[in-house]
N, C-alpha and C positions, 0 to 999 in steps of 0.2 A: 706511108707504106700502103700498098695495094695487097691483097689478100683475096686468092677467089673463093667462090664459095665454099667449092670442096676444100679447102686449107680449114676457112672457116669451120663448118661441119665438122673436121676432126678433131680440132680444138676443142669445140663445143660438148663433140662426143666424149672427149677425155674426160672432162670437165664432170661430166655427172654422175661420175664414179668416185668419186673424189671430193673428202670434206673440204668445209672453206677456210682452212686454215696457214700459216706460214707454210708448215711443211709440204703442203699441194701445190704450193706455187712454185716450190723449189723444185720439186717433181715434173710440173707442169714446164721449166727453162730447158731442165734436163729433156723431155720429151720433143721438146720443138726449140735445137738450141738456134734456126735459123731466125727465129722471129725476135723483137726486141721487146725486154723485159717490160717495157712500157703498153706496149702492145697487148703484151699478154695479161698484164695487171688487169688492166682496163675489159680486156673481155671476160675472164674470171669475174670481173666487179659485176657485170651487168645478165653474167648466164648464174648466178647465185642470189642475184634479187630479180629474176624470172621465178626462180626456184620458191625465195621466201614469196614471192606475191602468191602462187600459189598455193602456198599450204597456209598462208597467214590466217585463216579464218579458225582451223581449227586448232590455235594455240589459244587465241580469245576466248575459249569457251568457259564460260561460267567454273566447268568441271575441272578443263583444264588449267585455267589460273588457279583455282585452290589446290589441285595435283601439285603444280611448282611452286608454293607458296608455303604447303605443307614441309617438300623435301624440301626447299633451301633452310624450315627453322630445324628440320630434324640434324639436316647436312652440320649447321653449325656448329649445332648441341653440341656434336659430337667433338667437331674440330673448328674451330671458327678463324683457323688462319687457313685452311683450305680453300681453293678455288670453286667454293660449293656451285654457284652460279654458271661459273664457266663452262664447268664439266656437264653439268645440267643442258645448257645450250647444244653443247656437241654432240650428247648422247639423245636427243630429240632432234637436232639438226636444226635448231633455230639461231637467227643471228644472237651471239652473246648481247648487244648492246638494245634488242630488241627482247629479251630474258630479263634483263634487268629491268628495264623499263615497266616488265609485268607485273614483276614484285615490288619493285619500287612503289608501284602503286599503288596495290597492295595491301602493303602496308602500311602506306599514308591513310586508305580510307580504315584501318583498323584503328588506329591512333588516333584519326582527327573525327572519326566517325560521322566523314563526310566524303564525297567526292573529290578527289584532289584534281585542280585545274590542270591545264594543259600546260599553261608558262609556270605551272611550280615544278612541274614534276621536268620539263625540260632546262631550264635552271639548277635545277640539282644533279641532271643526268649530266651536264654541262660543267658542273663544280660541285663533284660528291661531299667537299668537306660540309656543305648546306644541311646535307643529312642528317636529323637529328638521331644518329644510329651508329655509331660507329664502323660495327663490324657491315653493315650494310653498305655505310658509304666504302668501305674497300674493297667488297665484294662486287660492289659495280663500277666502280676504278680499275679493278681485274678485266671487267667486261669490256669497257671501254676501249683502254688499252691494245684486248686483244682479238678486236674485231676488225677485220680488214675490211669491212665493206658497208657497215653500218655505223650511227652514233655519231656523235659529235667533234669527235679527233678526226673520224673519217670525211665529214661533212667541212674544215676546217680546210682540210686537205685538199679536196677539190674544188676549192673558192680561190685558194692561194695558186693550182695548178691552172684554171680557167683565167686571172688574174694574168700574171706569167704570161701567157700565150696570147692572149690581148696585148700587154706592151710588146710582146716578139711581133705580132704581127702590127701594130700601129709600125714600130720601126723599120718594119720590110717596107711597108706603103711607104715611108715615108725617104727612103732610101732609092727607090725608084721614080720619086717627082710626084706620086699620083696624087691628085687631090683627091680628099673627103671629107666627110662629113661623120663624128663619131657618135657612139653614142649615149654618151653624155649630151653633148649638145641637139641634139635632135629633142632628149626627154626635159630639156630647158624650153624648148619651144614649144614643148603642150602634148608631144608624144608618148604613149602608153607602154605600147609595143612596139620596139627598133631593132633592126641589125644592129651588130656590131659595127657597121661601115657601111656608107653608102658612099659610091665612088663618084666623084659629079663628074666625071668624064669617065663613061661607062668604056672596058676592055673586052677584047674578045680572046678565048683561051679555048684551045681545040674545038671552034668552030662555036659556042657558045659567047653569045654577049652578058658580059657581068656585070651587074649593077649595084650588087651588095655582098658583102660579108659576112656571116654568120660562122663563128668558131665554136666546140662547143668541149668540154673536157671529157671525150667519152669516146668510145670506137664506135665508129659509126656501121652499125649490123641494120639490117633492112628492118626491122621491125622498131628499132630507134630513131629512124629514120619517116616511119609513118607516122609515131607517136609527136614527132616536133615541125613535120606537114599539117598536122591537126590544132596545134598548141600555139604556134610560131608563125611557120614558113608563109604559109598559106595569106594570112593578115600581113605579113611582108610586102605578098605579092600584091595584093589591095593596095594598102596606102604607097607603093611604092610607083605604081600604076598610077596612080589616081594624082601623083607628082610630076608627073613627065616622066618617068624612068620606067619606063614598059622594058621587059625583059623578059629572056626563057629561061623556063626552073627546067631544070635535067635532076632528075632521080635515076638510082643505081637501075640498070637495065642488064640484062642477058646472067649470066653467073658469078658477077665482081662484085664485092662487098667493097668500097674505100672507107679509108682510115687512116690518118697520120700517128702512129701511137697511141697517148692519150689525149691527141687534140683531131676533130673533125672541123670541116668548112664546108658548109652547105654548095655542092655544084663538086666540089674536086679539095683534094688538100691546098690548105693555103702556099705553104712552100712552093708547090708544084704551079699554083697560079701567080705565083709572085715571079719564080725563075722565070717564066715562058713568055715574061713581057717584052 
């Protein structure tokens, strides 16, 4: 699916008025019922952790952590089968599964009267029953659960959705004869960083010669697009060069944002380069 800017743009606008929660997205279908709910998922996912990236610093704050640390023991006191965390998260606007995580910790270095590592406390955000806490491990079970965009159900989510879209696109390639090259087998040969597909008989698709595939589970907005130029693309375009397979990268130009839903393809949607062979 193609989206111009300004579609873009009014999405985005909608979006900052509105918490991140179930009910915004059903708001958010309702608002733009021409676009597909995958579409819309996917940019909600990534204009809500713009959001947390910015303000993330002042939830870390010494002050702040013992501020929600305080109310979640008072919250319980009071009622301990309440969604003390949850509500806490919404009413400060932070991701729930990134609330937990604060107290979680929290309370581990109160307890263990040390710093609790990195792979304990993700292990237990990952399987609350670890928790030696009860009401704690359900209270971030709560959080978990009901964070669309954060945490580890969510993180699960989009391994098995990017997964998915890999075998969809191995068996378009493979449906149209083209040979390649995947990438498993490329990081068998000693490779770090690889496309999804390198085509050994490079294709030309709207005047563009393609030479690799890259899918990626996420709508592809221009500023996600520079971030995986920097990360990615760019060392693509190196080692892909430096193979015989010299080729031209095309980035979004003039006021088009592309996207296929929840799945991008560096150059053009895969779909769209698969049909035009």
């Amino acid at each position: 699916m193609k989206l111009s800017k300004a579609q873009y743009d009014e999405i985005a606008q909608f979006l900052g008025h509105v918490q991140p929660t179930r009910q915004s997205l059903r708001k958010l279908k309702e608002k733009f019922p021409s676009q597909s709910q995958s579409t819309l998922l996917s940019i909600f996912s990534q204009e809500y952790q713009k959001q947390i990236k910015r303000t993330h610093a002042k939830h870390h704050t010494a002050e702040a952590v013992e501020t929600y640390y305080q109310r979640y023991l008072n919250g319980v006191m009071k009622n301990a089968a309440a969604p003390v965390l949850l509500e806490l998260a919404n009413e400060v606007d932070f991701a729930p599964s990134l609330m937990a995580r604060i107290v979680l910790e929290r309370f581990l270095q109160e307890r263990e009267q040390a710093i609790p590592s990195k792979t304990l406390i993700n292990s237990m955000l990952r399987d609350p029953s670890q928790i030696p806490d009860g009401v704690l491990a359900n209270q971030v079970y709560q959080c978990t659960v009901n964070d669309c965009c954060y945490g580890p159900l969510v993180d699960c989510i989009k391994h098995a959705i990017g997964h998915e879209h890999e075998v969809l696109l191995r068996e378009m390639l493979l449906e149209k004869n083209l040979s390649f090259i995947a990438e498993d087998q490329l990081r068998a040969k000693g490779y770090d960083k690889t496309p999804d597909f390198i085509l050994e008989v490079p294709v030309a698709v709207e005047g563009h010669i393609i030479h690799w595939i890259e899918s990626k589970a996420s709508f592809g907005d221009e500023s996600s697009h520079q971030a995986y130029l920097q990360d990615q693309f760019w060392s693509y375009w190196n080692r892909v060069q430096e193979s015989a397979f010299p080729g031209q990268i095309s980035c979004i130009k003039g006021d088009t944002v592309y996207g296929t839903g929840v799945t991008r393809v560096f150059l053009c949607g895969y779909q769209k380069v698969i049909h035009s062979l």
